[in-house]
N, CA, C and O atoms as a DFTB+ gen file, in Angstrom:
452 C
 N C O
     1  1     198.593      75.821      16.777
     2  2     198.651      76.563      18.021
     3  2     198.012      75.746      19.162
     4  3     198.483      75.831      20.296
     5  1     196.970      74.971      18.899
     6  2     196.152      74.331      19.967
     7  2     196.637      73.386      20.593
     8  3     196.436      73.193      21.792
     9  1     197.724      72.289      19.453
    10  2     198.483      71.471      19.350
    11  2     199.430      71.676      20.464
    12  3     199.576      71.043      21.509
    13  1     200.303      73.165      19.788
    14  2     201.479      73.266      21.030
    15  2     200.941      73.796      22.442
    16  3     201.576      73.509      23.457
    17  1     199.912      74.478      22.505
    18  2     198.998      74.601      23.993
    19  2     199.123      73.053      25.010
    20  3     199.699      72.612      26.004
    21  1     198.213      72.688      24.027
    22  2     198.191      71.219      25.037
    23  2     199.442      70.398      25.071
    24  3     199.415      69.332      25.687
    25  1     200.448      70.760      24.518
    26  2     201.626      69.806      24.895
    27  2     202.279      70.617      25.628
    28  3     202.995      69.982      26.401
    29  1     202.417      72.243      25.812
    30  2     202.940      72.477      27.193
    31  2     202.451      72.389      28.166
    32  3     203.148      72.404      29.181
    33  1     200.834      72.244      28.257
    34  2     199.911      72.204      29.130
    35  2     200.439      70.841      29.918
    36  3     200.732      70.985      31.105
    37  1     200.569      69.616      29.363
    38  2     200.700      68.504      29.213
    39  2     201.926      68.308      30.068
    40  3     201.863      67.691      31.131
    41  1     203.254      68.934      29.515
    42  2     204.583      68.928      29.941
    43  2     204.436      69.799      31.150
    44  3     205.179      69.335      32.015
    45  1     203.956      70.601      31.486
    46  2     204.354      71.341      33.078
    47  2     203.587      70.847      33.971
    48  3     203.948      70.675      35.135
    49  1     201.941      70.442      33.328
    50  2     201.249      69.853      34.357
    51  2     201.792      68.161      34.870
    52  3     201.430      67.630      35.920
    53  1     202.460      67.707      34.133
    54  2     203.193      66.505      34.273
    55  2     204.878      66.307      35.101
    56  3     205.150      65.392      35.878
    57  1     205.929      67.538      34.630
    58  2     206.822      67.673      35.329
    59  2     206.656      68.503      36.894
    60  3     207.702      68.589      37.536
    61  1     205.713      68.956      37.362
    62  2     206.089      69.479      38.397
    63  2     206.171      67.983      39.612
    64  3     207.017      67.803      40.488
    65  1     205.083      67.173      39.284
    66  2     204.814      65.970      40.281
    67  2     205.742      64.927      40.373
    68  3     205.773      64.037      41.223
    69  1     206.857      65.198      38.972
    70  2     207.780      63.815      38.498
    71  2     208.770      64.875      39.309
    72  3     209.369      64.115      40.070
    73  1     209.210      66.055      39.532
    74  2     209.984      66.734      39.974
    75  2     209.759      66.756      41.660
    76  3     210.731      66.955      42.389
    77  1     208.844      66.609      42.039
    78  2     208.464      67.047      43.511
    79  2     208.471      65.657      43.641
    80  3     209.102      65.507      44.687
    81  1     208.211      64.712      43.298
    82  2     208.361      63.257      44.081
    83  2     209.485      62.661      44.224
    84  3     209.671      62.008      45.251
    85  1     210.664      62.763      43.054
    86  2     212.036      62.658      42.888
    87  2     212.851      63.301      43.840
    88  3     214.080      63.306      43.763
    89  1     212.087      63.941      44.895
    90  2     213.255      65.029      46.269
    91  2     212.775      63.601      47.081
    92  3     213.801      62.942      47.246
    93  1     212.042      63.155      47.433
    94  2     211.653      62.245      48.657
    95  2     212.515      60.712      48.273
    96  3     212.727      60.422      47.096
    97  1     212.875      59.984      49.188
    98  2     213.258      58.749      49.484
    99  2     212.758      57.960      49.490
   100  3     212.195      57.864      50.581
   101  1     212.387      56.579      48.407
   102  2     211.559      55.851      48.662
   103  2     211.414      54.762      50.107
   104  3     210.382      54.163      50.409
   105  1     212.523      54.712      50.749
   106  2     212.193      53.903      51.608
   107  2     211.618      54.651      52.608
   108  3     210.998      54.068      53.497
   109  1     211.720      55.830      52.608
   110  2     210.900      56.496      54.203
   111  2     209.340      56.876      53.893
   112  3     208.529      57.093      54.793
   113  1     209.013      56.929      52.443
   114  2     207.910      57.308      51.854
   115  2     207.345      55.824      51.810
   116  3     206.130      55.814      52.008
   117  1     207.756      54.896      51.657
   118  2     206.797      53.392      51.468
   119  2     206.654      52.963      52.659
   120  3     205.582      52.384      52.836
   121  1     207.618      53.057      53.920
   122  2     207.592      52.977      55.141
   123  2     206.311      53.834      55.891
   124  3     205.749      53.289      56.841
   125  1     205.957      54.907      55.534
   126  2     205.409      55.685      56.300
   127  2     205.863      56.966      57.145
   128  3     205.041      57.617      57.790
   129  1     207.066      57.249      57.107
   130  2     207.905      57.718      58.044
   131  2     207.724      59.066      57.641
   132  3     207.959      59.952      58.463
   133  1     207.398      59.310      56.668
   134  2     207.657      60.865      55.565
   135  2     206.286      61.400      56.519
   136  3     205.275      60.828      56.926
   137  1     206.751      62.616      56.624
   138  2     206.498      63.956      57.689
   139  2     206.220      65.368      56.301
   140  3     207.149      65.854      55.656
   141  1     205.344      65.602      56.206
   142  2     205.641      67.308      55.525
   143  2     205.500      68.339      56.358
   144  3     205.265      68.411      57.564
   145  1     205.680      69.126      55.518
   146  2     205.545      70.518      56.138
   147  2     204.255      70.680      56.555
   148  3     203.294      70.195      55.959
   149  1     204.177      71.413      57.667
   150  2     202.911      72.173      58.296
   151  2     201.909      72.795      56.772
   152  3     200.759      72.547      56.412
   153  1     203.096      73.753      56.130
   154  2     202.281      74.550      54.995
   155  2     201.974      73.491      53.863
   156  3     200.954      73.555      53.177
   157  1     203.058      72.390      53.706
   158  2     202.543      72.024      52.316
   159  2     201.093      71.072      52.626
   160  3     200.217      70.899      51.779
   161  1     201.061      70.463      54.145
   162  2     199.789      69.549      54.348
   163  2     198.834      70.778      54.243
   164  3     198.021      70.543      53.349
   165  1     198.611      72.037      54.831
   166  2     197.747      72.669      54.875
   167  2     197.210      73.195      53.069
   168  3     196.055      73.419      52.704
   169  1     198.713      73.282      52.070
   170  2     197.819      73.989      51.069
   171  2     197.356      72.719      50.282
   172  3     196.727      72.890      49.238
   173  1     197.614      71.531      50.695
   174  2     197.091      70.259      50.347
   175  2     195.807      69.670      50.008
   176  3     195.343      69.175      48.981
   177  1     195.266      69.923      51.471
   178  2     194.116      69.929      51.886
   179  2     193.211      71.114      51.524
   180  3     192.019      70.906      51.298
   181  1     193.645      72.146      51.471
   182  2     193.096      73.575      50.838
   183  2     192.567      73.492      49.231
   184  3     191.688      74.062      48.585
   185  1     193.410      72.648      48.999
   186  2     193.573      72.086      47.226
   187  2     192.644      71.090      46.857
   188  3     192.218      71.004      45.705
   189  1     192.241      70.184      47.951
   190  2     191.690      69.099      47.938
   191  2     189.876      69.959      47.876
   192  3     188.969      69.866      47.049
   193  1     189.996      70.670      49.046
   194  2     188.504      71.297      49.202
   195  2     188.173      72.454      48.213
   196  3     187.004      72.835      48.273
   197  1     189.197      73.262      47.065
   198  2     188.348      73.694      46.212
   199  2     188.355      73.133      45.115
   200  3     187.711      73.546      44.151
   201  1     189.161      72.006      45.108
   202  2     188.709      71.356      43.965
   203  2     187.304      70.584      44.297
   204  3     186.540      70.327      43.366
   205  1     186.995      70.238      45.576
   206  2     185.564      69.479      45.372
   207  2     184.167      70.689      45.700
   208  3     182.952      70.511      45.621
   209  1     184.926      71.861      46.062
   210  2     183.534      72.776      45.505
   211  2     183.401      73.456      44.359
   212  3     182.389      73.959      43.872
   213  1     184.801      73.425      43.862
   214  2     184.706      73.722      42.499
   215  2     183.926      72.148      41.723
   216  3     183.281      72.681      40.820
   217  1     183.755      71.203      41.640
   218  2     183.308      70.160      41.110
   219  2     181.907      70.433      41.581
   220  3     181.081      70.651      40.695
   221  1     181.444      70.462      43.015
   222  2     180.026      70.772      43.098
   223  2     179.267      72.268      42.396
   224  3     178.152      72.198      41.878
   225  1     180.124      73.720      42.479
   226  2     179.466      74.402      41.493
   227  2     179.165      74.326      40.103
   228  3     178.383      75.133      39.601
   229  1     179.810      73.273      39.318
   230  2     179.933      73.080      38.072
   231  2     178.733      71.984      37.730
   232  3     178.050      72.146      36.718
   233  1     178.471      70.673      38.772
   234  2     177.623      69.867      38.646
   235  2     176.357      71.114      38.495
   236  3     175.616      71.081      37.512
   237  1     176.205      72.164      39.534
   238  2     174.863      72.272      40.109
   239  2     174.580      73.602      39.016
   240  3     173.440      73.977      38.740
   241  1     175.590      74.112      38.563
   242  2     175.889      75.366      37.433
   243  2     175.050      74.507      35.846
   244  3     174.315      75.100      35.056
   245  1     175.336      73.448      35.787
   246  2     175.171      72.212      34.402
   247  2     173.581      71.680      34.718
   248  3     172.937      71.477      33.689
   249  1     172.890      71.438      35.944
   250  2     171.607      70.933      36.210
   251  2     170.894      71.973      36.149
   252  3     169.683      71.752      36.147
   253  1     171.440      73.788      36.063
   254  2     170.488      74.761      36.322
   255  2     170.225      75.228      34.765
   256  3     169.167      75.648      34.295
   257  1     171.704      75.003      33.982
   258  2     171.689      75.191      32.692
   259  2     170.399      74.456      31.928
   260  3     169.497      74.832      31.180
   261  1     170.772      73.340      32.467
   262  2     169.701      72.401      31.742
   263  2     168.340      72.236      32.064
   264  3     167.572      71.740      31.240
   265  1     167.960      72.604      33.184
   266  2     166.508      72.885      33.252
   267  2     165.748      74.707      32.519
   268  3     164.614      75.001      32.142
   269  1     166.874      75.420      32.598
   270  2     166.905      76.390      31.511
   271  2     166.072      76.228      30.693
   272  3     164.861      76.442      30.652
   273  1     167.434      75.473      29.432
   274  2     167.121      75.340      28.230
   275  2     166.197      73.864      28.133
   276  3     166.441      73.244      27.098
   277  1     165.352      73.322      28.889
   278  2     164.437      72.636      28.673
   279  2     163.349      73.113      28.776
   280  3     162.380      72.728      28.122
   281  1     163.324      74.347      29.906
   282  2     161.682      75.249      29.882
   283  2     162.224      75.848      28.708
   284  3     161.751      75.049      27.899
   285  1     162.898      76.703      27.973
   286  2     163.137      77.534      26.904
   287  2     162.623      76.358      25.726
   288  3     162.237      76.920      24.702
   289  1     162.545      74.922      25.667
   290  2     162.411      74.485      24.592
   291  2     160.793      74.013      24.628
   292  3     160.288      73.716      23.545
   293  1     160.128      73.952      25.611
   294  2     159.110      73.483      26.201
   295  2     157.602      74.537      26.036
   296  3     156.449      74.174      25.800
   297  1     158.204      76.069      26.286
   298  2     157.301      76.973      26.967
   299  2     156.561      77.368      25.360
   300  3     157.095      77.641      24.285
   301  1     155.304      77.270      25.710
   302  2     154.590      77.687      24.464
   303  2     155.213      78.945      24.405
   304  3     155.874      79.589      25.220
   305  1     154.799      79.172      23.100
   306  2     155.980      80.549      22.349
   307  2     154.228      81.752      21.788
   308  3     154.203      82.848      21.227
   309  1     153.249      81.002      22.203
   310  2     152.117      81.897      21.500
   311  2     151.378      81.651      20.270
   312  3     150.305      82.216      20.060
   313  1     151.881      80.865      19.481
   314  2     150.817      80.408      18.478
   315  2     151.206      79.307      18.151
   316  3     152.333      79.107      18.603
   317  1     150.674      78.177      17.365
   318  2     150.686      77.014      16.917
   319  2     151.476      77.007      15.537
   320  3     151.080      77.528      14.494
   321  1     152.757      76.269      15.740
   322  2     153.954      76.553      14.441
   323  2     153.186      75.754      13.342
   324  3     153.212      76.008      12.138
   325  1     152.498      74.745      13.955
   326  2     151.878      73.924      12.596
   327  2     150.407      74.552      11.675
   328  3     149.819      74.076      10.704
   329  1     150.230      75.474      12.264
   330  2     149.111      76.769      11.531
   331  2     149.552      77.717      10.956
   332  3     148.857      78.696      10.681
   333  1     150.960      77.594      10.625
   334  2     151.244      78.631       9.778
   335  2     152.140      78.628       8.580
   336  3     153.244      78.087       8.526
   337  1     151.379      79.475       7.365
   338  2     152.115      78.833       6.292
   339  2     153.256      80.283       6.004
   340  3     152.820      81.389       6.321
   341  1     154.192      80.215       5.610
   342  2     155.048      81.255       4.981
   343  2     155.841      80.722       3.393
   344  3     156.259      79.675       2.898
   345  1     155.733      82.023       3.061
   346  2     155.858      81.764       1.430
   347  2     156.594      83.216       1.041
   348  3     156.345      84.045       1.915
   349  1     157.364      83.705       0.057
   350  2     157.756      84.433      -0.435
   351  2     157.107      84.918      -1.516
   352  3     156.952      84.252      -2.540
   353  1     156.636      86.246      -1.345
   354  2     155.973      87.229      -2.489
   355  2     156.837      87.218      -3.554
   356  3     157.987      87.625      -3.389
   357  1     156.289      86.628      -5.122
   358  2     156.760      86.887      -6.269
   359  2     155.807      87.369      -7.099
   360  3     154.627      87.049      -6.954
   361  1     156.297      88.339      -8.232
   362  2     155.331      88.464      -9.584
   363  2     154.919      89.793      -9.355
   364  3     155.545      90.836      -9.166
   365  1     153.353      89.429      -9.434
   366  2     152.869      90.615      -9.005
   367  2     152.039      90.922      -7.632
   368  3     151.443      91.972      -7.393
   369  1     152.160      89.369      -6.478
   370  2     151.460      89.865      -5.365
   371  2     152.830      90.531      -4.499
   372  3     152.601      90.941      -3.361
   373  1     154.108      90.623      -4.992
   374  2     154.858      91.491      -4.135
   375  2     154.729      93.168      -4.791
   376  3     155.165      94.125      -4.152
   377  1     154.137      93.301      -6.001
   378  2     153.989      94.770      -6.172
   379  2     153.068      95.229      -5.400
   380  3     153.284      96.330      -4.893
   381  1     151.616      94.435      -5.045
   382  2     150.386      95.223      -4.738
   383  2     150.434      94.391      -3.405
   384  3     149.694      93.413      -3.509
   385  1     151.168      94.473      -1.986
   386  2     151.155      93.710      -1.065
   387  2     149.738      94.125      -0.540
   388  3     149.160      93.108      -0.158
   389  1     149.104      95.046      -0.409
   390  2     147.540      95.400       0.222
   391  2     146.552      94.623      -0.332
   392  3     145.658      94.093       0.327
   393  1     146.701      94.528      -1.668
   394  2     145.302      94.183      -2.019
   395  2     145.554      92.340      -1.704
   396  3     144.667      91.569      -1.337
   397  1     147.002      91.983      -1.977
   398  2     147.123      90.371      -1.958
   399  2     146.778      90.275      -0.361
   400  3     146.035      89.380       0.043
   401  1     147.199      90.981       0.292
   402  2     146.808      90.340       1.882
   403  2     145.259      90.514       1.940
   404  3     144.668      89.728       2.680
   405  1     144.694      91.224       1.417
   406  2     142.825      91.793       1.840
   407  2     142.331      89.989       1.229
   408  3     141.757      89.082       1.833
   409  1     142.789      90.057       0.023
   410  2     142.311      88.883      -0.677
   411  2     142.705      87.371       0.092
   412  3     142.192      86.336      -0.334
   413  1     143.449      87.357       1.001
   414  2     144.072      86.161       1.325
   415  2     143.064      86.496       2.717
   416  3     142.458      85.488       3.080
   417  1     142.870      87.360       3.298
   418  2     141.952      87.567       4.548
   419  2     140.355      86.977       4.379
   420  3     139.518      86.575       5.186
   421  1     140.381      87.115       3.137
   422  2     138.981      86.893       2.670
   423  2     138.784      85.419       2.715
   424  3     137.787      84.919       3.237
   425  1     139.480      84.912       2.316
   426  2     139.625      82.752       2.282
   427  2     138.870      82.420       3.508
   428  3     138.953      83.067       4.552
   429  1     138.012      81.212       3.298
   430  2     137.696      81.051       5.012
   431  2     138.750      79.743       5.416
   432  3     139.299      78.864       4.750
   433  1     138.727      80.067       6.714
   434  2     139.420      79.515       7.150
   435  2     141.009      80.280       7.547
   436  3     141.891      79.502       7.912
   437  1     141.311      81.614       7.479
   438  2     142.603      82.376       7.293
   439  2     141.573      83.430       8.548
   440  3     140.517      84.055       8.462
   441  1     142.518      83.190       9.588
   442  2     142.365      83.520      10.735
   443  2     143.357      85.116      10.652
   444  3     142.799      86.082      11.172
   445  1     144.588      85.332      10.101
   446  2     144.649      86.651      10.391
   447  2     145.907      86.470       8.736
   448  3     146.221      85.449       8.124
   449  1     146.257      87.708       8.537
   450  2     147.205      87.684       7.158
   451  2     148.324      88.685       7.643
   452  3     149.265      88.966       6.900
């Protein structure tokens, strides 16, 4: 499906320009002489300017993204990831979870359980 997307994508975005240049004459077009329309210079130029603010919202849309997700990767989160151990309860300290946490509180050095 993606395949045939981009090859019609490909084929219309490619035939309209091989179609619209094939009406003009090359000798009045290499000469200089070629005149357009009032409307087609105007939606020309119309074309020209949102494509370059569409290019500037996207630059400035991509520099805001990315200072984003650089404070998001940056901003302390609240405790120190390298102080903490995690382990999965087996046996019997997952039957009696109270008394295994009181006992693990008790260790020095075990700041909270």
């Amino acid at each position: 499906m993606l395949v045939a997307v981009t090859l019609a994508t490909g084929l219309l975005a490619g035939s309209y320009p091989a179609f619209y240049l094939s009406g003009f004459t090359p000798l009045t077009t290499l000469k200089g002489n070629f005149k357009g329309k009032v409307g087609e210079i105007f939606i020309r130029k119309g074309l020209v300017v949102f494509q370059f603010m569409a290019s500037i919202i996207l630059i400035i849309s991509v520099l805001v993204i990315k200072k984003q997700v650089n404070f998001a990767l940056n901003k302390p989160i609240g405790y120190e990831k390298n102080n903490i151990i995690h382990f999965d309860l087996e046996a019997k300290a997952s039957e009696n979870t109270t008394s295994f946490f009181n006992g693990l509180r008790t260790l020095p050095g075990v700041v909270d359980a």
